[in-house]
Backbone and ligand atoms as CSV (ligand in chain L), in Angstrom:
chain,resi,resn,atom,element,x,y,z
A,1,UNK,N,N,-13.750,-37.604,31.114
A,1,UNK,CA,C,-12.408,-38.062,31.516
A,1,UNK,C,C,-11.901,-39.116,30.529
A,2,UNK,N,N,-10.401,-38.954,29.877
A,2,UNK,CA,C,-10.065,-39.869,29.085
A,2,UNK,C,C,-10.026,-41.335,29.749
A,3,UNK,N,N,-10.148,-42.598,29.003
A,3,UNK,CA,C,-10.546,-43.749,29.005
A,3,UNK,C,C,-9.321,-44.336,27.966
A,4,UNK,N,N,-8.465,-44.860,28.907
A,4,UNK,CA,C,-7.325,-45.524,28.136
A,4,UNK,C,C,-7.361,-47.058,27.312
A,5,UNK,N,N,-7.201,-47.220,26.395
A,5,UNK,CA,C,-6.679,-49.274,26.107
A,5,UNK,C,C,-5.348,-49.316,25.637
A,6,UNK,N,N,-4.769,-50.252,26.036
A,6,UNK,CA,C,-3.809,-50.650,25.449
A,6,UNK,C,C,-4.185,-51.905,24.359
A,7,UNK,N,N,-3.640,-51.899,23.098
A,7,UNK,CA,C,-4.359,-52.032,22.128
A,7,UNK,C,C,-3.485,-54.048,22.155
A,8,UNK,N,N,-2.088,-53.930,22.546
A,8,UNK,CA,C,-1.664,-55.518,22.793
A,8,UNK,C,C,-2.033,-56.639,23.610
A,9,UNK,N,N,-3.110,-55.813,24.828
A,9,UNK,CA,C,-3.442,-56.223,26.064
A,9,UNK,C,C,-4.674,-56.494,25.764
A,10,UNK,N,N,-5.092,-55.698,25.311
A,10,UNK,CA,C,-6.753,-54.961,25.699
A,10,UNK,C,C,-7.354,-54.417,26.948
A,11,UNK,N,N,-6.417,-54.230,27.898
A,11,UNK,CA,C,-5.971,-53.633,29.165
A,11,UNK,C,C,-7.122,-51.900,28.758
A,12,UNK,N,N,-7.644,-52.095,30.142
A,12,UNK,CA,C,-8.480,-50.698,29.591
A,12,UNK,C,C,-8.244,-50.015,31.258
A,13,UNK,N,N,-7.810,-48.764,31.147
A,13,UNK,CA,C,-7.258,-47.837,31.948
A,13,UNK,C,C,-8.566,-46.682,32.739
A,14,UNK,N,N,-8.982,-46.388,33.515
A,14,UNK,CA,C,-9.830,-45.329,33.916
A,14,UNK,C,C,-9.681,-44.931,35.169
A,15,UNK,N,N,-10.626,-43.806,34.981
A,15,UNK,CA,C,-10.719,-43.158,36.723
A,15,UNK,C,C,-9.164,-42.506,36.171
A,16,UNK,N,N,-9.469,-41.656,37.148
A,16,UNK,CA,C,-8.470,-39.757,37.069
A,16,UNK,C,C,-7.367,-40.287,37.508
A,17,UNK,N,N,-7.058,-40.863,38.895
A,17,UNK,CA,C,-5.581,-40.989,39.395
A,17,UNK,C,C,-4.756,-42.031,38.527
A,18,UNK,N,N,-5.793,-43.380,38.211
A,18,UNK,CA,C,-5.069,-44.396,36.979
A,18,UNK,C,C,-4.814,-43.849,35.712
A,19,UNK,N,N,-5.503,-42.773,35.171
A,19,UNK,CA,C,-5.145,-41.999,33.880
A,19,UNK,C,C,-3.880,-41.071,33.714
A,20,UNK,N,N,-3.812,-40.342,34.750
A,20,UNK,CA,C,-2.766,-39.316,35.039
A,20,UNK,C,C,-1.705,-40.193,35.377
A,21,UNK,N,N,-2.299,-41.169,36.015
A,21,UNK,CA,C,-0.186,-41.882,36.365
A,21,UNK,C,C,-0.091,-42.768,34.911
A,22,UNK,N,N,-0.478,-43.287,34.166
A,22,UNK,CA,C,-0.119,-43.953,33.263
A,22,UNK,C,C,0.050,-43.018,31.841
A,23,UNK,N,N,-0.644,-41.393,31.796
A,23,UNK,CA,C,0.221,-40.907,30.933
A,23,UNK,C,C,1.487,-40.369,31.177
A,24,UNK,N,N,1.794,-39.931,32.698
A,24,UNK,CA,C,2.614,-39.194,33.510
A,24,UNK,C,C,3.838,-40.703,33.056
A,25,UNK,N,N,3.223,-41.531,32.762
A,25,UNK,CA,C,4.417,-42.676,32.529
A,25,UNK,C,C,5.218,-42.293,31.230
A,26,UNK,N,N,4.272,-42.071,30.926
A,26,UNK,CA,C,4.723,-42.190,28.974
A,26,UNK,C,C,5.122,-40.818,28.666
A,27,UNK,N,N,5.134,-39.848,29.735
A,27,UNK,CA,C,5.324,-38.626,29.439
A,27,UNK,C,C,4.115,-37.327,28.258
A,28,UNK,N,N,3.353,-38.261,28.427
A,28,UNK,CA,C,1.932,-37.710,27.826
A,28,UNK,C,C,1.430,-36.265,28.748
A,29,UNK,N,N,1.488,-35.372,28.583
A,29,UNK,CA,C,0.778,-34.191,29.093
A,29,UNK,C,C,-0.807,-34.607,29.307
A,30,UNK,N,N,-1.341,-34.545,30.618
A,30,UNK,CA,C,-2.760,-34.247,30.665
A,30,UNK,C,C,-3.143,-33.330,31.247
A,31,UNK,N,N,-4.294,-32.652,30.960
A,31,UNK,CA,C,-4.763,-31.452,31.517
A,31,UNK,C,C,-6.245,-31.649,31.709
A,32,UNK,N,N,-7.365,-30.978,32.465
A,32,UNK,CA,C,-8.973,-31.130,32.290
A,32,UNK,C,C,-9.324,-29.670,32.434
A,33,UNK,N,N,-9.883,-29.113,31.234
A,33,UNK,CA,C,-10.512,-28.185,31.053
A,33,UNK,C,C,-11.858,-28.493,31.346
A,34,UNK,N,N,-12.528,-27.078,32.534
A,34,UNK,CA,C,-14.344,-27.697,32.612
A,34,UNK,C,C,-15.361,-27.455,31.517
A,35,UNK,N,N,-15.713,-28.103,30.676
A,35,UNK,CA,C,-16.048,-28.030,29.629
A,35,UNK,C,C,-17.946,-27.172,29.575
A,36,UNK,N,N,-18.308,-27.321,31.278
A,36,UNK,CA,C,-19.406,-26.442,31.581
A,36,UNK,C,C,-19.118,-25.005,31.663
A,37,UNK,N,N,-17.526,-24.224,31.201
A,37,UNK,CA,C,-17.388,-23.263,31.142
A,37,UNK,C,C,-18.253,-22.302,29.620
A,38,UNK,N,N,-17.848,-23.257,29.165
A,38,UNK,CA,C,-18.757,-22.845,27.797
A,38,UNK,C,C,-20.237,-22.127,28.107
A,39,UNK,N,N,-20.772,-21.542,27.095
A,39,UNK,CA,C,-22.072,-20.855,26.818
A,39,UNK,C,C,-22.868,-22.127,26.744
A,40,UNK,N,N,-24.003,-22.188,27.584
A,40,UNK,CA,C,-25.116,-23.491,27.025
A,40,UNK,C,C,-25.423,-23.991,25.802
A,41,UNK,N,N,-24.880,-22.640,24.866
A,41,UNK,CA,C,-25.193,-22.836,23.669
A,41,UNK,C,C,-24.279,-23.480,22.777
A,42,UNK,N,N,-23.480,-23.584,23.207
A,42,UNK,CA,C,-21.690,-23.827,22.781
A,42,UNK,C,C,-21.502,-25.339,23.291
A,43,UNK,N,N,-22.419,-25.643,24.248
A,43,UNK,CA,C,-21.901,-27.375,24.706
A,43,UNK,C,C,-22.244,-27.896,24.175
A,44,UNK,N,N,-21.175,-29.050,23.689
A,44,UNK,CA,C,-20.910,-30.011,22.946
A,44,UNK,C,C,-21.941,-29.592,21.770
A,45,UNK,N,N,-21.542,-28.878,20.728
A,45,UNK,CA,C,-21.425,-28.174,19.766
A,45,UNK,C,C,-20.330,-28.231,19.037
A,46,UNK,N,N,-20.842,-28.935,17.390
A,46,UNK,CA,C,-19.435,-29.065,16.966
A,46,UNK,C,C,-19.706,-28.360,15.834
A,47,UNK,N,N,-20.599,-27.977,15.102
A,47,UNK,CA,C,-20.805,-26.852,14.110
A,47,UNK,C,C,-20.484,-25.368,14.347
A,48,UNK,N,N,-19.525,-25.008,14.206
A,48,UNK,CA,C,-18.909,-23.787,15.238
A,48,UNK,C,C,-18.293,-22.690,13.727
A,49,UNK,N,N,-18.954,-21.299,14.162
A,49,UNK,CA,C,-18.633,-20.535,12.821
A,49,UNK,C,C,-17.181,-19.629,13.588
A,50,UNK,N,N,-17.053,-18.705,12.787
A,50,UNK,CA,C,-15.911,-18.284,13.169
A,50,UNK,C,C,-15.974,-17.530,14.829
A,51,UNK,N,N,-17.116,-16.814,14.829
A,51,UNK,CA,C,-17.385,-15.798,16.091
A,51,UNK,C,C,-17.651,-16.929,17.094
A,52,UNK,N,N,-17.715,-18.408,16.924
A,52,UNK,CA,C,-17.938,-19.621,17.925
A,52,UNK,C,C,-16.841,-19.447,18.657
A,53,UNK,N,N,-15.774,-19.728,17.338
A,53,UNK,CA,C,-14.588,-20.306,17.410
A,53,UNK,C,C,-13.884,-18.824,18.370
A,54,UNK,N,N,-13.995,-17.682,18.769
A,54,UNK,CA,C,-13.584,-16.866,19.196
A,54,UNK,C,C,-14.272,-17.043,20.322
A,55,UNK,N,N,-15.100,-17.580,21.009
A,55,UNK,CA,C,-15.943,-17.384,22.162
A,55,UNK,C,C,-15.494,-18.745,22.762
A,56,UNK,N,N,-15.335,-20.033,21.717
A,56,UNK,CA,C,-14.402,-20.909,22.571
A,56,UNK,C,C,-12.845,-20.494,23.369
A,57,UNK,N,N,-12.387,-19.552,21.971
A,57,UNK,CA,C,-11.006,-19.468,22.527
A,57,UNK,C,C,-11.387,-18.376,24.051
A,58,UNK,N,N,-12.085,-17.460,24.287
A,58,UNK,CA,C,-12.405,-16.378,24.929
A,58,UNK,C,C,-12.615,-17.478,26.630
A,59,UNK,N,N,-13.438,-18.144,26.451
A,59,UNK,CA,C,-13.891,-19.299,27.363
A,59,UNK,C,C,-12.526,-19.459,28.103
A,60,UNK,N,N,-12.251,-20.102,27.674
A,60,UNK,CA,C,-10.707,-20.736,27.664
A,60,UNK,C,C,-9.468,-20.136,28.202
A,61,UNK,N,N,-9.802,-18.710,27.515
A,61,UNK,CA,C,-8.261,-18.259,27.424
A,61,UNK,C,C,-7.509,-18.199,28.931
A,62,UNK,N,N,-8.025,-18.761,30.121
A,62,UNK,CA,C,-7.039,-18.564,31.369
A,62,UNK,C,C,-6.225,-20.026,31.338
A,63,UNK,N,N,-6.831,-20.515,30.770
A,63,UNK,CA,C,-6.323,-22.326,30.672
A,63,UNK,C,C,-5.023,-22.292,29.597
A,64,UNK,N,N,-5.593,-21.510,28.586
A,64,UNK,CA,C,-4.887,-21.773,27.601
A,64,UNK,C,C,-3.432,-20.580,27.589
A,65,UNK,N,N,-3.574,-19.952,28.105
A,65,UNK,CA,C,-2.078,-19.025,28.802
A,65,UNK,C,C,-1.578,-19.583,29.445
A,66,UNK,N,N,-2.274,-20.147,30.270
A,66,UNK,CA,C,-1.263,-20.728,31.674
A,66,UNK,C,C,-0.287,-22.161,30.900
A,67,UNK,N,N,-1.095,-22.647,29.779
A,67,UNK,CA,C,-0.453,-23.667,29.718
A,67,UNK,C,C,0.585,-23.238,28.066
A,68,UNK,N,N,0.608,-21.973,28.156
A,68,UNK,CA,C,1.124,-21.615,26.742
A,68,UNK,C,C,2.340,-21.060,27.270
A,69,UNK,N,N,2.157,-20.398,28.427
A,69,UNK,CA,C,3.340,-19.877,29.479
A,69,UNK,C,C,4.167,-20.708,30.484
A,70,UNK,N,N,3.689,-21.998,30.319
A,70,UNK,CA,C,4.548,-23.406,30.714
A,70,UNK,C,C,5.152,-24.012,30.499
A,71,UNK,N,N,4.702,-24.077,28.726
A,71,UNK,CA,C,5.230,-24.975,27.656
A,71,UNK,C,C,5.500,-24.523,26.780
A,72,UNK,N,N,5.667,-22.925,26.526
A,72,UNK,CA,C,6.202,-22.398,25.287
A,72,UNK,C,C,4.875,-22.098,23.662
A,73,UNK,N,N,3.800,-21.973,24.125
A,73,UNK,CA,C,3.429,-21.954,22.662
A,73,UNK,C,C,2.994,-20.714,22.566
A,74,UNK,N,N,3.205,-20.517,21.811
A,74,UNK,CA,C,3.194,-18.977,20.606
A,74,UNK,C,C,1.568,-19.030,20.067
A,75,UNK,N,N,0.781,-19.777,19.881
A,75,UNK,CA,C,-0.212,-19.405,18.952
A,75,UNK,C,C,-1.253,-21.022,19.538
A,76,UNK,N,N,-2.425,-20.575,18.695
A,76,UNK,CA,C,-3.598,-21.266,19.314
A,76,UNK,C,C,-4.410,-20.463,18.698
A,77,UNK,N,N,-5.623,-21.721,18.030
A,77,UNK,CA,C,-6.858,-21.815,17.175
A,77,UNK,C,C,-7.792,-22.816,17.719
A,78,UNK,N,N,-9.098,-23.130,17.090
A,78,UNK,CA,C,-9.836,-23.922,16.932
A,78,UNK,C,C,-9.860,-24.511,16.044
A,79,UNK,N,N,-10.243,-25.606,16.115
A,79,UNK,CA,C,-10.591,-26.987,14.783
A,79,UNK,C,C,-11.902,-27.605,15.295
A,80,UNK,N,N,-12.798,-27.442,14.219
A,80,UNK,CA,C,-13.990,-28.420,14.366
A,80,UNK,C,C,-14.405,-29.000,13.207
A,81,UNK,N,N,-14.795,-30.397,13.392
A,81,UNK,CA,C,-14.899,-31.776,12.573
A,81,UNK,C,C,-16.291,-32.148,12.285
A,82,UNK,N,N,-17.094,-32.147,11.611
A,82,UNK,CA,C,-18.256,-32.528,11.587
A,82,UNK,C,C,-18.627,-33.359,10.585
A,83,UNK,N,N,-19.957,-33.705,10.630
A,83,UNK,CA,C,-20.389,-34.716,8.601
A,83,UNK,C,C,-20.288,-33.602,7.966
A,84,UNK,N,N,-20.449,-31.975,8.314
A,84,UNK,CA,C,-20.315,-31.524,6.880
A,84,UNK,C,C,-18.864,-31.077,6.961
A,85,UNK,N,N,-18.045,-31.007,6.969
A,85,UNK,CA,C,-16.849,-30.899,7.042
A,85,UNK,C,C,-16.306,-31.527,5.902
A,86,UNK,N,N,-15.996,-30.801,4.714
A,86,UNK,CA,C,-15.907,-31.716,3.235
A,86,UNK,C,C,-14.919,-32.331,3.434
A,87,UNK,N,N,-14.873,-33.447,2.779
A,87,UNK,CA,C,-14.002,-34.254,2.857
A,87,UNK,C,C,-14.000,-35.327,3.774
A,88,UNK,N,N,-14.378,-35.487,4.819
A,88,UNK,CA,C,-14.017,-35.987,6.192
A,88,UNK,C,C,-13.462,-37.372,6.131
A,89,UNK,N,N,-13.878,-37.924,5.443
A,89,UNK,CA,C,-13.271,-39.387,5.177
A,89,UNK,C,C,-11.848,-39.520,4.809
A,90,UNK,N,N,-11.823,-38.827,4.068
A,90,UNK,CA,C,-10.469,-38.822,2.962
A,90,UNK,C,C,-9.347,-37.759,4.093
A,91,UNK,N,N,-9.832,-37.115,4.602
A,91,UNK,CA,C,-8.961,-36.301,5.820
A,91,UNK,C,C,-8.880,-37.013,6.990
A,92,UNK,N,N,-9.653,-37.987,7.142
A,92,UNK,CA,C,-9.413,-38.615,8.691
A,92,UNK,C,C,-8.222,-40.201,8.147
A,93,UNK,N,N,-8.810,-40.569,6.463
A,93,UNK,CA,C,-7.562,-41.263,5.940
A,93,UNK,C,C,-6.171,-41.080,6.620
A,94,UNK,N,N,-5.986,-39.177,6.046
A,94,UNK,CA,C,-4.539,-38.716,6.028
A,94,UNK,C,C,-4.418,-38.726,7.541
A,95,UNK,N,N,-5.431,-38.362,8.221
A,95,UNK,CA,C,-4.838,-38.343,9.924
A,95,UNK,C,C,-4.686,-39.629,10.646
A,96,UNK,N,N,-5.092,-40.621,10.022
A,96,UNK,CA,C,-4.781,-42.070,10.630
A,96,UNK,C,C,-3.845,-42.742,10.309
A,97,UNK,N,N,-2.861,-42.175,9.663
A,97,UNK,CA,C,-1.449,-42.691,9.333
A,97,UNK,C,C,-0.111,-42.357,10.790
A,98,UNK,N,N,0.291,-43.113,11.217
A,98,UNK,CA,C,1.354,-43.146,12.005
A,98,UNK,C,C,2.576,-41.931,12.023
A,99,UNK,N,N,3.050,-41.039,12.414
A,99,UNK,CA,C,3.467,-39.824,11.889
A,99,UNK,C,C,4.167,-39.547,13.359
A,100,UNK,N,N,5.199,-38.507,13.392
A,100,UNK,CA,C,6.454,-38.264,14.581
A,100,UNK,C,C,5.768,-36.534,13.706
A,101,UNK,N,N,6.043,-35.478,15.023
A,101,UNK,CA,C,6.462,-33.754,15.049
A,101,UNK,C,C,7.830,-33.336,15.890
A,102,UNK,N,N,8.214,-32.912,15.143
A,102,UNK,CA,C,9.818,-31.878,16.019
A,102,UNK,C,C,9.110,-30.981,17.267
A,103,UNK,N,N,7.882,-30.759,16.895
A,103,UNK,CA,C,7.281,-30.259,18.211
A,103,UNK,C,C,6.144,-30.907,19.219
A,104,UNK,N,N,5.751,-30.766,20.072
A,104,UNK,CA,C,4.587,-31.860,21.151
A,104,UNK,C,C,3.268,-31.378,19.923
A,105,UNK,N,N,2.088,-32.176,20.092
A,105,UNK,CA,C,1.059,-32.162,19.319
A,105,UNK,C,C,-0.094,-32.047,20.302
A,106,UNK,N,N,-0.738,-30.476,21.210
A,106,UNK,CA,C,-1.726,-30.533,21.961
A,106,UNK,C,C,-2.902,-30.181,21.660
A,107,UNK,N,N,-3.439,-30.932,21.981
A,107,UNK,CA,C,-5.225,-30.782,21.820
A,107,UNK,C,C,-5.749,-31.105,23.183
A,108,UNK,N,N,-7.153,-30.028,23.003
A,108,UNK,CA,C,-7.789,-29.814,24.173
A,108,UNK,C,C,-9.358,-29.944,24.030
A,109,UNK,N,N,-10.206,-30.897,23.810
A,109,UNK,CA,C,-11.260,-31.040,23.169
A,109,UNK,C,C,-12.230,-30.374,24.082
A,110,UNK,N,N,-13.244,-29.657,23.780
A,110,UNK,CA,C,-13.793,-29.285,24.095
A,110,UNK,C,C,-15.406,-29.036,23.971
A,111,UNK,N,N,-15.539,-30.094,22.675
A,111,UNK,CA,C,-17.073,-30.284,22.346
A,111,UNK,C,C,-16.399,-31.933,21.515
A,112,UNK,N,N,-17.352,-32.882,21.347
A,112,UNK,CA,C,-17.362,-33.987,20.492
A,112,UNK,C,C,-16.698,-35.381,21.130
A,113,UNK,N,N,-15.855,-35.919,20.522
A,113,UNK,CA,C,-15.031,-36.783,20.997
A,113,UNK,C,C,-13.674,-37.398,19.951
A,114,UNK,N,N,-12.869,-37.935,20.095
A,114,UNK,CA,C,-11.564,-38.370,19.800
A,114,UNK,C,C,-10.408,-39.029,20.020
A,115,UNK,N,N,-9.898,-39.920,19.354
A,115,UNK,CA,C,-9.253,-41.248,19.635
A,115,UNK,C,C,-7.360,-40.515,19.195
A,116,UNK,N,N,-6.536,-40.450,20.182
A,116,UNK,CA,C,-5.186,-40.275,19.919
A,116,UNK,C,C,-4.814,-42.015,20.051
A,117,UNK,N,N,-3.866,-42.066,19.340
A,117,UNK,CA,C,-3.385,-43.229,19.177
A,117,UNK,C,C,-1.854,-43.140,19.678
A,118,UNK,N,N,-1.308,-43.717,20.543
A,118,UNK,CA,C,0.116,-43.175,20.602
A,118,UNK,C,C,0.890,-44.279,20.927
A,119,UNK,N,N,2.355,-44.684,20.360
A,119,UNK,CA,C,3.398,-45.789,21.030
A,119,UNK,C,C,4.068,-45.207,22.222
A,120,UNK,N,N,3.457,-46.207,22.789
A,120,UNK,CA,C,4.288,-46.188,24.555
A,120,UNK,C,C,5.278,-46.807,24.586
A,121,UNK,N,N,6.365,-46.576,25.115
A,121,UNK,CA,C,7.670,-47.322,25.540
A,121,UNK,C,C,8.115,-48.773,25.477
A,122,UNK,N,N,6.909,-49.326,26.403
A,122,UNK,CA,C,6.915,-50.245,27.143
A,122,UNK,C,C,5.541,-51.039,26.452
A,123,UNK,N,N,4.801,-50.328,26.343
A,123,UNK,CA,C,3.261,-51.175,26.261
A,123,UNK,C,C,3.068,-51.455,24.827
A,124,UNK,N,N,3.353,-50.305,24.070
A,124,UNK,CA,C,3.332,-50.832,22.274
A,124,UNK,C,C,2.184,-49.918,22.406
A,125,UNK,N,N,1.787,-49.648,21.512
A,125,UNK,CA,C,0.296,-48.501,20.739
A,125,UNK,C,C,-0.842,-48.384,21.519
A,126,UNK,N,N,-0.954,-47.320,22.371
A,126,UNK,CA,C,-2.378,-47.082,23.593
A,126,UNK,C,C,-3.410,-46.318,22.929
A,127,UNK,N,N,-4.531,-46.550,22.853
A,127,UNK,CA,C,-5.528,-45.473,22.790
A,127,UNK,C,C,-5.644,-44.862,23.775
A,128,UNK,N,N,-6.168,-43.078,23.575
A,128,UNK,CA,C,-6.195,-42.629,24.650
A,128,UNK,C,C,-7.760,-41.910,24.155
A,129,UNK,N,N,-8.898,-42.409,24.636
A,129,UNK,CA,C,-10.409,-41.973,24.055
A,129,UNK,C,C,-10.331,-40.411,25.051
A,130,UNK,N,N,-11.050,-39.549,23.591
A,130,UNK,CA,C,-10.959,-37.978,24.778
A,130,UNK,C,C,-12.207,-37.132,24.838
A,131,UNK,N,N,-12.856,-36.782,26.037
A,131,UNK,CA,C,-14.081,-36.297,25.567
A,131,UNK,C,C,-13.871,-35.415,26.259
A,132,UNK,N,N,-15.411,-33.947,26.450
A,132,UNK,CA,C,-14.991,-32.966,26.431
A,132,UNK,C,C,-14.396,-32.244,27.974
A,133,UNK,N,N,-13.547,-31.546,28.040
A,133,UNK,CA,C,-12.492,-31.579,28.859
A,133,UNK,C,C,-10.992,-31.818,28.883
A,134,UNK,N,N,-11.170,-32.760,28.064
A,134,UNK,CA,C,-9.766,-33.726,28.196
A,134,UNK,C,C,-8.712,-33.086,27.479
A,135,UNK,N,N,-7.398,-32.757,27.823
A,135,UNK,CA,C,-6.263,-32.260,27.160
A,135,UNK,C,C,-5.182,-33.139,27.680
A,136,UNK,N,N,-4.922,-33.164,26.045
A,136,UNK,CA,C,-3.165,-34.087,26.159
A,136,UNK,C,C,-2.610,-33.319,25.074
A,137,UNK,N,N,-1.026,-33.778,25.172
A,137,UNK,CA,C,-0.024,-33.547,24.299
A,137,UNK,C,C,0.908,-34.551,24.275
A,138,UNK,N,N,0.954,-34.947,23.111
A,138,UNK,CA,C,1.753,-35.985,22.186
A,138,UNK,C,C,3.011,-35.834,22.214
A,139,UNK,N,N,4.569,-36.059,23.263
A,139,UNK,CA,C,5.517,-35.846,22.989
A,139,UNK,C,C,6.201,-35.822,21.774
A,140,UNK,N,N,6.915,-34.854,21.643
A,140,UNK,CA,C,7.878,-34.793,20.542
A,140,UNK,C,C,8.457,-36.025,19.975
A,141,UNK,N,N,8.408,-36.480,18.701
A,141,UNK,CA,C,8.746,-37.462,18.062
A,141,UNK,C,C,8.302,-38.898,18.958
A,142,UNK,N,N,7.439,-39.013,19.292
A,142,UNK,CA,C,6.583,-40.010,19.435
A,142,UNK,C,C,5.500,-40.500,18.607
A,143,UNK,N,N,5.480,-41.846,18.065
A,143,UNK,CA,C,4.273,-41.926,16.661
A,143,UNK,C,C,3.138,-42.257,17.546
A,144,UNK,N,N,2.547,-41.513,16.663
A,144,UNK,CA,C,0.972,-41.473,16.901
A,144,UNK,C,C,-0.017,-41.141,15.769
A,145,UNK,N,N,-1.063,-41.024,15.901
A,145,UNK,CA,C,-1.840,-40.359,14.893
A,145,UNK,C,C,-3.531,-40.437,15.733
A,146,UNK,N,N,-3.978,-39.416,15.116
A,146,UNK,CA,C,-5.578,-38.787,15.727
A,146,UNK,C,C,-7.083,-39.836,15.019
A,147,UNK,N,N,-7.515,-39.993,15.146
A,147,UNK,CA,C,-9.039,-39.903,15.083
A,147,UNK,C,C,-10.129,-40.094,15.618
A,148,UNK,N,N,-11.203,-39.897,14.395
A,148,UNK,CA,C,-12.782,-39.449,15.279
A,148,UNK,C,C,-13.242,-40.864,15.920
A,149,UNK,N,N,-13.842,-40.453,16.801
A,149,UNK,CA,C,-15.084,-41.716,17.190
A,149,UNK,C,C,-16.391,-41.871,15.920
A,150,UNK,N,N,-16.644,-42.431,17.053
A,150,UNK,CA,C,-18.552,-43.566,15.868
A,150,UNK,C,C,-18.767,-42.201,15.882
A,151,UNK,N,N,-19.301,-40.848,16.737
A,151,UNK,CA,C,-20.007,-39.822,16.384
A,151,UNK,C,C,-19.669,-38.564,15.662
A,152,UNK,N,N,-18.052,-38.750,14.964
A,152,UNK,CA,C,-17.531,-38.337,14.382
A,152,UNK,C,C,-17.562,-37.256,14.179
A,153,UNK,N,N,-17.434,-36.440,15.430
A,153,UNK,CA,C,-17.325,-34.485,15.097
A,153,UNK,C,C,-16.556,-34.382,16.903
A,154,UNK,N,N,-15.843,-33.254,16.445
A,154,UNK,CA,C,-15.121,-32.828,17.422
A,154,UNK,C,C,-14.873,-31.287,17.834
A,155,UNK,N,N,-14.702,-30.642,18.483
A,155,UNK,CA,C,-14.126,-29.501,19.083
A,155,UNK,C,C,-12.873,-29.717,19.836
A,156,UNK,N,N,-11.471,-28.892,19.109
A,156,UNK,CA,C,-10.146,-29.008,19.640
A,156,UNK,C,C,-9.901,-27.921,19.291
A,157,UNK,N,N,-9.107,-27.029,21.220
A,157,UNK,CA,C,-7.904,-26.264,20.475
A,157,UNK,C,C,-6.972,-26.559,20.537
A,158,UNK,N,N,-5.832,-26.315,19.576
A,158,UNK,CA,C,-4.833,-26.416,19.276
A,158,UNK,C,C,-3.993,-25.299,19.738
A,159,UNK,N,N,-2.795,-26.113,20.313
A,159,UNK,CA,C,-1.512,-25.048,20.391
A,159,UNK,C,C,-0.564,-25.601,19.810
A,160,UNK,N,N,0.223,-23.865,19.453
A,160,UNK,CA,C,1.319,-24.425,18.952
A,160,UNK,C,C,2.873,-23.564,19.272
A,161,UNK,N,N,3.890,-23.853,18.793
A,161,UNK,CA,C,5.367,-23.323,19.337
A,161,UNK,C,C,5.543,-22.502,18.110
A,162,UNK,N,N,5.358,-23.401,16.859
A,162,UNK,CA,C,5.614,-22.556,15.714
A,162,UNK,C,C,4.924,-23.621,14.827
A,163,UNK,N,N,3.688,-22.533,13.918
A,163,UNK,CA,C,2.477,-23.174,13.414
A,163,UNK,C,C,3.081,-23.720,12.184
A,164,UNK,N,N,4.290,-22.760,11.223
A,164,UNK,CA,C,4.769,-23.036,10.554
A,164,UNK,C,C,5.689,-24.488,10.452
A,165,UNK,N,N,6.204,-24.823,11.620
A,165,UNK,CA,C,7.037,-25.912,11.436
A,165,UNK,C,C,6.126,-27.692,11.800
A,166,UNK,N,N,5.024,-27.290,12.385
A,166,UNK,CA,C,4.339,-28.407,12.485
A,166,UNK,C,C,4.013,-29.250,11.713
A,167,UNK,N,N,4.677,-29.906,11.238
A,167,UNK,CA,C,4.481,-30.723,9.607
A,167,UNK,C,C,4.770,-32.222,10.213
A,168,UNK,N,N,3.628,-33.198,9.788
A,168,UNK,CA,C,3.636,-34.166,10.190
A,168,UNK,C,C,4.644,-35.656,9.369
A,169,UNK,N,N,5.714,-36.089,10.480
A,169,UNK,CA,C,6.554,-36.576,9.612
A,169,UNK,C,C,6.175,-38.291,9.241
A,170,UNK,N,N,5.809,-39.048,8.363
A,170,UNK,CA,C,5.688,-40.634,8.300
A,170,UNK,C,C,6.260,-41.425,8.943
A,171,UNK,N,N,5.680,-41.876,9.776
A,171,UNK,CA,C,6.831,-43.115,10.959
A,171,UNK,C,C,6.075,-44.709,9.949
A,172,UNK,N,N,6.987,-45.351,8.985
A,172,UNK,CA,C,6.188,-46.780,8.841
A,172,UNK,C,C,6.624,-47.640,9.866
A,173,UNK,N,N,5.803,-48.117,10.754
A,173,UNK,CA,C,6.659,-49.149,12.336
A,173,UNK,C,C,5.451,-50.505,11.447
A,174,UNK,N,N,6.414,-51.409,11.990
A,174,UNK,CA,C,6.270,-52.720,11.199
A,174,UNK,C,C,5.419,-53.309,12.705
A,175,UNK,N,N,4.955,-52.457,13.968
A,175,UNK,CA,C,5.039,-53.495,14.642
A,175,UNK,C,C,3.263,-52.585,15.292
A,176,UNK,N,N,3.222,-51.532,13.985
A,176,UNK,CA,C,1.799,-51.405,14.282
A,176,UNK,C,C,0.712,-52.110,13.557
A,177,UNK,N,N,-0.233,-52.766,14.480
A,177,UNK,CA,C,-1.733,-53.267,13.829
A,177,UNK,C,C,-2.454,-52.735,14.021
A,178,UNK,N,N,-3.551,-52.280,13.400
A,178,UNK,CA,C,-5.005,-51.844,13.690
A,178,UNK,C,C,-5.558,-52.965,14.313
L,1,LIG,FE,FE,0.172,-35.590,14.896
């Protein structure tokens, strides 16, 4: 179950009904996929080859219609993050930059763990920690940006409206700190 902070406060958010009403604030989509749906072999598993990555989506796929037939998305993949995952440093660089989409940004983790970062209204920049189960979506033009935890590998699927237009735009806000 996601585990909220607010990063001005240090205000730390938990438990299901306090999570759901405080993204339900911000207009944050949450969802909980049972992540014991998976193959034994598949839990929390983040080295995932392609025929994985088809047996996650296969797992899934009643979750992931229902919520594709709610909200409009056209398409849906897997992404998995690991140490061998070339690059990873220099890619979690580019994903820790502050950034707005013309479309919502959902992920549904399903093996690993992961830190969305997002500006709230009212509160200024929340973490929202996500482990496996946990699905959110990042309203439209809201800054935010993704990354890994200390154990740094993840399992997410991704949906999308149109894969082509998802291009992440630079928000510089003067009033974010790490
Ligand atoms: Fe994003």
């Amino acid at each position: 179950m996601a585990v909220i902070q607010i990063r001005n406060t240090g205000e730390t958010i938990s438990g299901e009904t306090e999570v759901r009403q405080f993204l339900e604030s911000q207009e944050v989509l949450y969802e909980y996929w049972d992540p014991t749906k998976l193959p034994e072999s598949l839990q929390n598993v983040c080295h995932l080859n392609d025929e994985n990555k088809e047996q996650v989506l296969a797992t899934f796929d009643e979750e992931i219609r229902s919520l594709a037939e709610r909200r409009g998305y056209k398409n849906w993949d897997v992404i998995a993050l690991n140490e061998d995952t070339p690059d990873l440093e220099a890619l979690l660089k580019k994903f820790e930059q502050v950034h707005t989409h013309t479309e919502d940004e959902v992920r549904a983790i399903t093996a690993g763990s992961g830190t969305f970062v997002i500006k709230g209204e009212d509160t200024g920049y929340f973490d929202v920690n996500l482990s496996p189960g946990d699905v959110i979506s990042v309203p439209v033009n809201v800054p935010h940006f993704f990354t890994l935890s200390d154990e740094r590998q993840v399992v997410a699927v991704r949906l999308f409206i149109d894969p082509e237009g998802w291009v992440a735009h630079s928000f510089n806000d003067p009033d974010f700190q790490k």
